[in-house]
N, C-alpha and C positions, 0 to 999 in steps of 0.2 A: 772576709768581706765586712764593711763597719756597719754596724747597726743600725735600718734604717735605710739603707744603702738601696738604690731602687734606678736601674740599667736606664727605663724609660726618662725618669726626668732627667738624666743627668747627658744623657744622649741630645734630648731635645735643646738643655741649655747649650750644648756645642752647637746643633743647628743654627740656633739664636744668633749665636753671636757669630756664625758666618752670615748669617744671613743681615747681622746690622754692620759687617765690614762690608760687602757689597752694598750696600744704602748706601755707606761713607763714601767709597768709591762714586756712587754715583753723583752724591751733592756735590764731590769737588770740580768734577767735570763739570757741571750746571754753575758752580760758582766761577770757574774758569772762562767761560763759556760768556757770563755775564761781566765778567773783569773786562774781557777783551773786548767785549760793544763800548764800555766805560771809557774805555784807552783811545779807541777809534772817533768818539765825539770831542775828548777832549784835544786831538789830533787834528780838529778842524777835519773829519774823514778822511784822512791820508791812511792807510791802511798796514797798522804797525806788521814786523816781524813776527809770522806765526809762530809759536812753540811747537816743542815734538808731540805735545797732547793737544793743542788744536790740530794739528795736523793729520792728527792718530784717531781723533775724539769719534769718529762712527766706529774705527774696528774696537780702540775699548769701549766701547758702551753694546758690542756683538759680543765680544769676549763675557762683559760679565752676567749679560744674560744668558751665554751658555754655563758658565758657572751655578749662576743661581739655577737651571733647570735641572745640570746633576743632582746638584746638590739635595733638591725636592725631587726628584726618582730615586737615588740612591736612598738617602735617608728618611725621610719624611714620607714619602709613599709606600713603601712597605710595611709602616708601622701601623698607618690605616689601614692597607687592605689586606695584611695580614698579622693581625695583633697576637703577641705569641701569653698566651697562658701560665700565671704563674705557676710553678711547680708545685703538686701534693696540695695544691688548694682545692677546695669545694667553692666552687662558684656560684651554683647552681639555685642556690638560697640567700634570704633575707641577710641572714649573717655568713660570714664568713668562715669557717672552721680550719685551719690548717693539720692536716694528720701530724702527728706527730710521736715517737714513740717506737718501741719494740713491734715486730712483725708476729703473725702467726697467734695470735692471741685467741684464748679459747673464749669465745663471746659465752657461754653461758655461765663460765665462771665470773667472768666481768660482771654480768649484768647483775648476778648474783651477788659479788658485792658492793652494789650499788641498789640494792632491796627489790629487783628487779628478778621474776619466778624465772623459769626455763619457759613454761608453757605457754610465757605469756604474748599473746599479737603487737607487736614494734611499729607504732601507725605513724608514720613522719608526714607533715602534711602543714598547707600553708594557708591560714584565713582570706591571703589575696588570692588563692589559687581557684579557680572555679570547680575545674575538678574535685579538688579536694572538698568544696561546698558541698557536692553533691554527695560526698562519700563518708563526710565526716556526723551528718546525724544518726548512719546505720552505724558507724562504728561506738560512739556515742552510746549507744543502748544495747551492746556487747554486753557489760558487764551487768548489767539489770539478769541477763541470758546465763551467766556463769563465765560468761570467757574473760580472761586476763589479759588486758590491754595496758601498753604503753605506751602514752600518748607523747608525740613529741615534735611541737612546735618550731616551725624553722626561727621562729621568730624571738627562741626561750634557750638563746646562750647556753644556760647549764645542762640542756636535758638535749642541744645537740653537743656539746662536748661529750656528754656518754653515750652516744650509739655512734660518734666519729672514733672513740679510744675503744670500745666493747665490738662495734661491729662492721670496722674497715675493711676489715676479708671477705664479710659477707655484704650487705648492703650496694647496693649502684651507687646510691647518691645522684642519680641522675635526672631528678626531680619529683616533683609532687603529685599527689601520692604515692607513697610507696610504703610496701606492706613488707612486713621481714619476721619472719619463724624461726627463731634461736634453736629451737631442740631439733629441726630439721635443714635448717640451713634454706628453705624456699623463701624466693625474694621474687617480693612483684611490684613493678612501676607501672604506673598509672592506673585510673579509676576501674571499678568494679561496676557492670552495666546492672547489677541486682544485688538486691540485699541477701538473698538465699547465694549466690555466688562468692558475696564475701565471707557468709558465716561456712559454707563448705572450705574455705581457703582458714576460717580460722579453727575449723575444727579439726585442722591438719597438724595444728600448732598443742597439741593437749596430748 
């Protein structure tokens, strides 16, 4: 498939352009339409021979509103109201991450080289998230506490390309916040209702 290459637009520009051959169809009828009033005055009203498309001119102008209605069920209505998801992409966040890469990967050796402990708490989390508001000043003052955190902004490109390459098998990904324990593999999405709640979650992580 070429590079760049993307089902949706390319779907749409065929709708397009059926949808401007039915316009076409339709101004020649109304041009037709308008010839033959032209013909008929300069006829002094004597009422010339109709064509087979005046003659026809309601059933095609039924016709290609039946056209144009497949047309917009079949193609164009399903792509609204059921948009299908790129594949292996993370959605979910500011940026976009696509997985990419060998399967099965041992995340602490990853993280590991990438200057990243075993022990240490995996906090993913997003400044516009409110959740994450509330959760991100406790996690914040972890490290004052002893505990090793790794903070990782949906918004900081490099530091989700390593927990999407390090920790694919483990992590949800399924929004903000979410908390991930390399040396045990526990993963948790969404906020922590107490700060004593998240430090028992992060003392799981040591």
């Amino acid at each position: 498939m070429p590079t760049g290459w993307n089902y949706s637009e390319a779907l749409c520009q065929i709708e397009l352009q059926w949808v401007s051959e039915i316009e076409y169809g339709l101004n020649v009828l109304i041009a037709c339409r308008q010839s033959s009033g032209v013909a008929k005055r300069k006829d002094n009203g004597k009422k010339p021979a109709a064509s087979w498309i005046q003659r026809h001119e309601t059933l095609l102008v039924f016709m290609l509103m039946i056209v144009s209605l497949v047309v917009l069920t079949v193609f164009i209505a399903p792509d609204i109201l059921f948009p299908t998801a790129e594949s292996g992409t993370i959605s979910d966040f500011s940026v976009r991450i696509t997985a990419s890469g060998e399967s099965n990967v041992d995340p602490i050796a990853c993280l590991a080289s990438k200057g990243i402990g075993k022990n240490a708490l995996v906090y993913i989390y997003s400044d516009s998230c409110s959740a994450s508001q509330h959760n991100t000043p406790w996690v914040m003052a972890l490290p004052a506490k002893g505990y090793a955190v790794f903070l990782v902004d949906t918004a900081n490109t490099s530091a989700m390309t390593i927990v999407t390459a390090c920790l694919r098998d483990v992590a949800m990904f399924a929004g903000t916040p979410e908390y991930i324990c390399p040396s045990t593999g526990a993963v948790r999405s969404g906020a922590f209702s107490s700060e004593v709640d998240l430090e028992n979650f992060a003392n799981a992580c040591r």
